[in-house]
C-alpha positions in Angstrom: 162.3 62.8 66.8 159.4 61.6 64.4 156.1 62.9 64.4 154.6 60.0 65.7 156.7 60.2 69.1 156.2 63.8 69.3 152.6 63.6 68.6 151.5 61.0 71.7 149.0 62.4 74.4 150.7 61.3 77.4 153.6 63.6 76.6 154.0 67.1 78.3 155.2 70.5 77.7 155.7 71.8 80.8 156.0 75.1 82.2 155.4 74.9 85.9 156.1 71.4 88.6 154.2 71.8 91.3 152.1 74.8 90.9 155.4 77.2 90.3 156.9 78.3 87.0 160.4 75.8 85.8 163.6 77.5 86.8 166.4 77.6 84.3 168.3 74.6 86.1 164.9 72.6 85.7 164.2 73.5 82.0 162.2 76.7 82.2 160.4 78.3 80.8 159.4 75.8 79.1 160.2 71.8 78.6 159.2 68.8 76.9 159.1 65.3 78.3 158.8 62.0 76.2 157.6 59.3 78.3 157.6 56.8 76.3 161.0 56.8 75.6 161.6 56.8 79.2 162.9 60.6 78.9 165.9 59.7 77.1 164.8 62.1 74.0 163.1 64.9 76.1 164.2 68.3 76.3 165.6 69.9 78.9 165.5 73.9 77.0 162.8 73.6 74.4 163.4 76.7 72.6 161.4 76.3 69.0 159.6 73.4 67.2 160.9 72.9 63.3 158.4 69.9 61.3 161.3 68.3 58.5 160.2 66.2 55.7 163.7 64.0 56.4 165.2 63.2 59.5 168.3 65.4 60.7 170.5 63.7 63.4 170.6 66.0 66.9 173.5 66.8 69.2 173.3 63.5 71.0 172.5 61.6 67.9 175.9 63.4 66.0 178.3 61.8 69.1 177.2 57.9 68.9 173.8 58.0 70.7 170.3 56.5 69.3 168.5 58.2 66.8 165.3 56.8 68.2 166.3 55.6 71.6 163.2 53.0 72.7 164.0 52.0 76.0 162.4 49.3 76.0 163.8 47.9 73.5 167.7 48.6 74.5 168.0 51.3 71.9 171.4 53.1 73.3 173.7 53.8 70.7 173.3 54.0 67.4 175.7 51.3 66.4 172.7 49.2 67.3 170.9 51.3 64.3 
């Protein structure tokens, strides 16, 4: 994800949904949420943070989806790259 998604204020790293901690089904301890890409690149188990000079495709990215993924702007799969 570039810095410039990751950086935005309205996204959250969350520990707790409605005043009690995240379970392991719901991505405790501890996950992330990208609103503005409608979720699509939030993480469920966010175990570390690594900055990269160069991008580095992800598990998703590495099987056909999006590197970016904008909703809004039909970014699916990243034939449309």
């Amino acid at each position: 994800m570039a810095l410039a998604d990751f950086a935005r204020p309205d996204n959250l790293v969350a520990t707790h949904h409605d005043g009690e901690p995240l379970t392991p089904a719901h991505g405790g301890p501890v996950r992330l949420v990208v609103h503005h890409l409608y979720a699509w690149k939030s993480l469920k188990w966010l175990a570390d943070i690594e900055f990269r000079t160069s991008d580095e495709r992800g598990y998703w990215e590495e099987r056909g989806y999006h590197n970016r993924a904008d909703p809004w702007l039909e970014e699916r799969y990243s034939y449309q790259e």
